[in-house]
C-alpha positions in Angstrom: -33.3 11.4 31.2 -34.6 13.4 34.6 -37.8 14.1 34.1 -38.6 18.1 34.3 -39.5 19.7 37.5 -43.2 21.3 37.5 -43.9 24.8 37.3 -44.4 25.9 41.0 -46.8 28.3 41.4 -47.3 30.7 44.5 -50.7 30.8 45.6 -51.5 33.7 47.8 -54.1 34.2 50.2 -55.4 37.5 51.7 -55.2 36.8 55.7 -55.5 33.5 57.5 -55.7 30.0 56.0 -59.1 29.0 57.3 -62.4 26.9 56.4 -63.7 29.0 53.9 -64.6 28.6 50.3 -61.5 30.0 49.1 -59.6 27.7 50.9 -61.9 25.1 49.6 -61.8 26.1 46.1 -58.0 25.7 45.6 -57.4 22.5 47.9 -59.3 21.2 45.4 -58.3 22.5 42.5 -54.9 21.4 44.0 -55.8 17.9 44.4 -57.2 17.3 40.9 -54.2 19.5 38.9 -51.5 17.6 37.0 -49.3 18.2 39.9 -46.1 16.4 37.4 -47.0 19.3 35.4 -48.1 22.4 37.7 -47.4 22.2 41.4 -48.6 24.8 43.9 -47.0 26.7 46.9 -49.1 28.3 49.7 -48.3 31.6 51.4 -50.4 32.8 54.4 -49.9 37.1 55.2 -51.4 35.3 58.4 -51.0 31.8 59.9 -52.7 28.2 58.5 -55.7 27.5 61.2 -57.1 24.7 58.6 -55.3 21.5 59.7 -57.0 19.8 56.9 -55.5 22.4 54.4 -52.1 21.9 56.0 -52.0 17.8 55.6 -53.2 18.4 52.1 -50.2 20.5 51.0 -47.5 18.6 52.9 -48.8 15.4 51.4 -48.8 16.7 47.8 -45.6 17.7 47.6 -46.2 21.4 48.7 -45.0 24.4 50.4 -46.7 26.3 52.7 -45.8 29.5 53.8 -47.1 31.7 57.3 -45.8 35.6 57.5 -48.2 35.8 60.7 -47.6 39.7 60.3 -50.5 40.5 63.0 -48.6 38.9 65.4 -45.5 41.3 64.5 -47.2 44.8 64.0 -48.9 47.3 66.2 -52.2 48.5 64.2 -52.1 50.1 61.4 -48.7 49.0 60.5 -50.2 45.8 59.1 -49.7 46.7 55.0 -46.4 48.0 55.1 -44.9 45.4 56.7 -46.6 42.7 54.6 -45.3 44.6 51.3 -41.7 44.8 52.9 -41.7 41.0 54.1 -43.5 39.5 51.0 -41.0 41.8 48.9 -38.2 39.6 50.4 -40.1 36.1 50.1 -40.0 37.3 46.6 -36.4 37.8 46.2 -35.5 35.1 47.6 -37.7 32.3 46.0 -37.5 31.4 42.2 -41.7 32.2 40.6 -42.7 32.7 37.4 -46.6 33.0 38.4 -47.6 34.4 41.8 -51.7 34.1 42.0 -52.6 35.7 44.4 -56.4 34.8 45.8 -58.7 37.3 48.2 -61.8 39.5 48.0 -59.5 42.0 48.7 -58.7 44.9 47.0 -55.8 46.1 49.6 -54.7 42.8 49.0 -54.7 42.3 45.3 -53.1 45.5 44.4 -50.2 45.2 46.3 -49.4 41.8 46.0 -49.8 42.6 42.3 -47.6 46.0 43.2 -45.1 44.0 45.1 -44.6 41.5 42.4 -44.1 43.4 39.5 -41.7 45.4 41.8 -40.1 41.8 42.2 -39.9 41.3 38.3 -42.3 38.1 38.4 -43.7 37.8 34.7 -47.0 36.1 35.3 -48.6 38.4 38.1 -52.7 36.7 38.3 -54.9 39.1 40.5 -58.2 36.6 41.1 -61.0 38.2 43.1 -63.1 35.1 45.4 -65.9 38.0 46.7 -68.2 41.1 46.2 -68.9 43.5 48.7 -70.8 46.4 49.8 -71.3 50.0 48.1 -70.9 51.9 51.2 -68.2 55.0 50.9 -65.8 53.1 52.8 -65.6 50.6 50.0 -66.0 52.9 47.1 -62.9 54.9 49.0 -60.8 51.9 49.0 -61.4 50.7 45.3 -60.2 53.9 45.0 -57.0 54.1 46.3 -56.7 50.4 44.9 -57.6 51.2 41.2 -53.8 52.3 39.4 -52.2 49.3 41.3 -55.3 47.2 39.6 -54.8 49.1 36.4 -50.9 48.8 36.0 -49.5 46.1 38.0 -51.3 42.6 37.3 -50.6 40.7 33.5 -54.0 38.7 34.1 -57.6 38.8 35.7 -59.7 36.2 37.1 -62.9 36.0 39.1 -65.4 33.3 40.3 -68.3 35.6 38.6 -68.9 38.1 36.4 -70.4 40.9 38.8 -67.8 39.8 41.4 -64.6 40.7 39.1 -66.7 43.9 38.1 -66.4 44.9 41.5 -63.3 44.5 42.5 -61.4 45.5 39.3 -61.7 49.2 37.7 -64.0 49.5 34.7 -60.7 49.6 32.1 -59.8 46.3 32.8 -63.5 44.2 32.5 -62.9 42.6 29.4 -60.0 41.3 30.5 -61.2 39.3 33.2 -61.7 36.0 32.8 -63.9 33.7 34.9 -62.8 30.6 36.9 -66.1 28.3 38.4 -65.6 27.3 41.8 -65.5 23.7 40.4 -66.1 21.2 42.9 -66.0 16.8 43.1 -69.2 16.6 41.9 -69.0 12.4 42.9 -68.4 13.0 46.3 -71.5 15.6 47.1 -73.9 13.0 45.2 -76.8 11.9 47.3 -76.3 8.6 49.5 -79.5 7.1 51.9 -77.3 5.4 53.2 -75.0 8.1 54.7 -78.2 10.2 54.6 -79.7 7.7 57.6 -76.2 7.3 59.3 -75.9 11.1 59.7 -79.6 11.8 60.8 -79.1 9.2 63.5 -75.8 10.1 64.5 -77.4 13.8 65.0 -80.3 12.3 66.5 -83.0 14.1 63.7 -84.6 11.3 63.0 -87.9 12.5 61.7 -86.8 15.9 61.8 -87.2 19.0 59.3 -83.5 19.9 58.3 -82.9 23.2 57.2 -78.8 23.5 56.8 -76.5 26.2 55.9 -72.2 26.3 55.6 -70.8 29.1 55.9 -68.5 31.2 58.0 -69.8 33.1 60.7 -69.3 36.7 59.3 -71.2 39.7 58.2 -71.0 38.4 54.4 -73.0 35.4 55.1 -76.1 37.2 56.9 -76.5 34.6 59.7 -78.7 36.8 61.9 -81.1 36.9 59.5 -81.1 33.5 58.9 -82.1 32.8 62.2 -85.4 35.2 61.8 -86.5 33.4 59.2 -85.9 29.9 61.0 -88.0 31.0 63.8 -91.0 31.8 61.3 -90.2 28.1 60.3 -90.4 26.6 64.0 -93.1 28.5 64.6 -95.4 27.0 61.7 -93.3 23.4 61.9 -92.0 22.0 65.6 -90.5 19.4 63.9 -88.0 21.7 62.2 -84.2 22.0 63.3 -81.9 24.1 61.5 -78.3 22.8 60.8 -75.4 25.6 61.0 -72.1 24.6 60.1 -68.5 26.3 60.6 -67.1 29.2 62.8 -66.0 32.8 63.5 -65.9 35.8 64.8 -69.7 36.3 64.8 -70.9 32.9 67.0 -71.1 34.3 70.1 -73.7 37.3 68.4 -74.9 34.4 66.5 -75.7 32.5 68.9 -77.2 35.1 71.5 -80.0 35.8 68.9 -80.4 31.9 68.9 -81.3 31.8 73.0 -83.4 35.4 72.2 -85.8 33.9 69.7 -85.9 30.7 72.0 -84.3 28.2 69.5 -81.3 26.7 72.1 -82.8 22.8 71.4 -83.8 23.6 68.0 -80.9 25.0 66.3 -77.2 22.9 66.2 -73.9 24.4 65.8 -71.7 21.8 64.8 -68.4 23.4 64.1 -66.2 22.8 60.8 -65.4 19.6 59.3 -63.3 18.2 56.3 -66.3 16.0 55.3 -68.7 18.7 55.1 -70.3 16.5 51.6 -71.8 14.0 54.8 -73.9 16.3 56.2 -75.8 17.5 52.7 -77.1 14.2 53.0 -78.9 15.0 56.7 -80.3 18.3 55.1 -83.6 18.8 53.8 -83.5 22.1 52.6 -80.1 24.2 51.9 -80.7 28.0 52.8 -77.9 31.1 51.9 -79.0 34.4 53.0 -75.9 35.8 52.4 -75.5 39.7 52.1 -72.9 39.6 49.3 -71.2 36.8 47.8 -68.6 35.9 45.3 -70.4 32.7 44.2 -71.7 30.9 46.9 -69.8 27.5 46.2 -72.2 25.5 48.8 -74.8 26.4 46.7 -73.3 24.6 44.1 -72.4 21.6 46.6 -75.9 21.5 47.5 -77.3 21.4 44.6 -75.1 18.4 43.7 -76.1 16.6 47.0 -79.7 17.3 45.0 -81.2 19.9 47.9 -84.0 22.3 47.1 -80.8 25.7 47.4 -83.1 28.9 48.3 -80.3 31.5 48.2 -80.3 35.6 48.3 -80.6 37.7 45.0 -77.1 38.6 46.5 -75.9 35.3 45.0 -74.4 35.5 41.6 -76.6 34.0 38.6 -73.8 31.6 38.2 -74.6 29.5 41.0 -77.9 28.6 39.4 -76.5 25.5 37.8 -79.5 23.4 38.2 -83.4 23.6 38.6 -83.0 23.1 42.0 -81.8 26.8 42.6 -84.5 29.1 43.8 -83.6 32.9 44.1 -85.3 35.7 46.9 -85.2 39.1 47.1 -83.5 40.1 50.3 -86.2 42.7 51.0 -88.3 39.9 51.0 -89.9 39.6 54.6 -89.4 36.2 56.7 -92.5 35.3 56.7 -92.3 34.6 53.1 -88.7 33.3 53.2 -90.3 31.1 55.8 -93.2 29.7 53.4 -90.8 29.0 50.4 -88.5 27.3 52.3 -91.3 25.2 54.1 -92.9 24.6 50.6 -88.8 23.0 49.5 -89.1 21.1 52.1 -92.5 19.3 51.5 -90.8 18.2 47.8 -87.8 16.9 49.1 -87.5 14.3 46.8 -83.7 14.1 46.0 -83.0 14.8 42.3 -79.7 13.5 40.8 -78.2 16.4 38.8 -74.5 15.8 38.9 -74.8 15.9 35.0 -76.3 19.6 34.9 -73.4 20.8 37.2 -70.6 19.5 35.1 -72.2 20.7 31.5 -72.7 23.8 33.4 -68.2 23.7 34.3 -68.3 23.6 37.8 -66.8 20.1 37.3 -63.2 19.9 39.2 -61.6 17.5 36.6 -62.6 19.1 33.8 -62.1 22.7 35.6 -58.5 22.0 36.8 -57.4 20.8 33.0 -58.3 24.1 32.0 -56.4 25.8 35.0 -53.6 23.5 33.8 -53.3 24.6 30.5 -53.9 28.0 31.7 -50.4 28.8 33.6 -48.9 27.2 31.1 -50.3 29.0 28.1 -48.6 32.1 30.0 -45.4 31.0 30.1 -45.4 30.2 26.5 
């Protein structure tokens, strides 16, 4: 008898496919599902840029999908034609879940709009980010709230406060939360890879102070570098790690050559084996201005770094002891000390076992995810 085809399930994202931690959080969710069971279908309102992401699917069986709608609008014109175009991908293409993944709210409510409009059943709304409170953001919650209230079947969020900002108040206890679950195995500290990465980035006796992010206003990067420069000032030896890309590197890296850090601060770029260079850091630092979750914090807390991260990170990245929360406000000299005082006890601490009991285990995770989708089509 031929076995039964999986349940495909479109996957939506809310621009480009880049190196980000959405990206990262449903490659590997991808890569861990029951794909015999549940198999997943990728569709960019942008284009793919991450390579990595785009080997992933084709090698898994998957299908990815690029609108590039910039490249065909004037501004302004950018929404309508997405609706329109995404409303025909719809028709034409047999879903009974479309999940549709962005910190978004322009995003969310009308792919959840478009989709209903379509007569998908399953329509998953799943918010990946906070934001700010300015007008501008209040304004477009707004506008977004009776697409939000009316037009998704099911909420999800990586945290508590970050679905309570995205979705209206009505619809909170109907949001349920999915952990940016990560391979814990694969994050776990190495000395071996630990010495092969310090040498291959000539810090041999070095003071490594790392961060992952994206360069964008979200992850605060500016300010990062005023606190590193309290750091070099008290500790020569120091070098501070930046990893990724975007829009902000050039601004980023103008305040680098201001504070005279050129020789003392490395911008490596992205990678797809990002879990190596945890094991070159000393000291994991997010400064980050808002944040869904913060899943590096989680990653380097598994690599079993000191994590000194924001009050704007969610509580639910404190998995481990090795989390340590500062206020914002908090002035860079004293970001400074704390940091300096993580790295002077950077004994590595193996706390893989905290992180899964806390569910941020992908195995585990993406069974539940599993059962999930298919608990709504029953």
């Amino acid at each position: 008898m031929k076995p039964e085809a999986p349940i495909r399930v479109l996957q939506v994202g809310g621009g480009d496919f880049i190196n980000r931690g959405v990206e990262t959080v449903l490659l590997s969710y991808y890569q861990h599902i029951d794909r015999s069971k549940i198999q997943f279908d990728f569709l960019a309102p942008g284009i793919c840029k991450n390579e990595h992401m785009r080997t992933v699917i084709k090698q898994n069986g998957g299908n990815l999908y690029e609108m590039d709608i910039r490249a065909k609008t004037k501004k302004g014109s950018f929404y309508r034609r997405f609706e329109k175009e995404f409303y025909t991908f719809l028709q034409r293409h047999d879903y009974k879940i479309v999940h549709v993944n962005t910190g978004s709210s322009m995003i969310l409510a009308l792919c959840a709009r478009v989709a209903k409009r379509a007569k998908i059943p399953v329509r998953i709304v799943h918010s990946h980010t906070n934001g700010l409170n300015t007008l501008k953001h209040h304004l477009i919650k707004l506008i977004c709230s009776p697409a939000l209230l009316k037009c998704p079947t099911h909420y999800l969020a990586c945290s508590q406060d970050t679905g309570r900002y995205t979705f209206p108040r009505a619809v909170w206890k109907k949001i349920a939360i999915l952990p940016n679950a990560i391979d814990c195995n694969i994050f776990q500290y190495d000395s071996a890879v630990r010495r092969e990465m310090r040498c291959q980035l000539g810090l041999e006796n070095k003071h490594v102070v790392g961060n992952i992010g994206a360069f964008s206003p979200p992850k605060n990067h500016i300010r990062l570098i005023d606190i590193f420069a309290q750091i070099h000032k008290a500790d020569p030896q120091a070098v501070l790690l930046l990893v990724g890309s975007g829009k902000l590197y050039d601004k980023i890296k103008s305040r680098v050559e201001m504070r005279g850090l050129k020789d003392q601060v490395i911008f490596y770029g992205n990678t797809d084996t990002v879990f190596r260079l945890y094991q070159a850091m000393d000291v994991f630092v997010l400064t980050s201005a808002w944040e869904g979750l913060g899943i590096v914090a989680i990653e380097a807390q598994a690599a079993g770094l000191k994590t000194i991260c924001s009050d704007a990170v969610p509580k639910e990245a404190a998995v481990t002891e090795l989390f340590v929360s500062v206020p914002l406000q908090e002035q860079d000299r004293a970001w400074a000390s704390i940091i300096m005082d993580a790295m002077a006890a950077s004994a590595r601490k193996d706390v893989i076992a905290d992180i899964a009991k806390a569910g941020y285990d992908i195995r585990s995770s993406a069974k539940e995810l599993e059962d999930y989708y298919l608990s709504l089509l029953n």
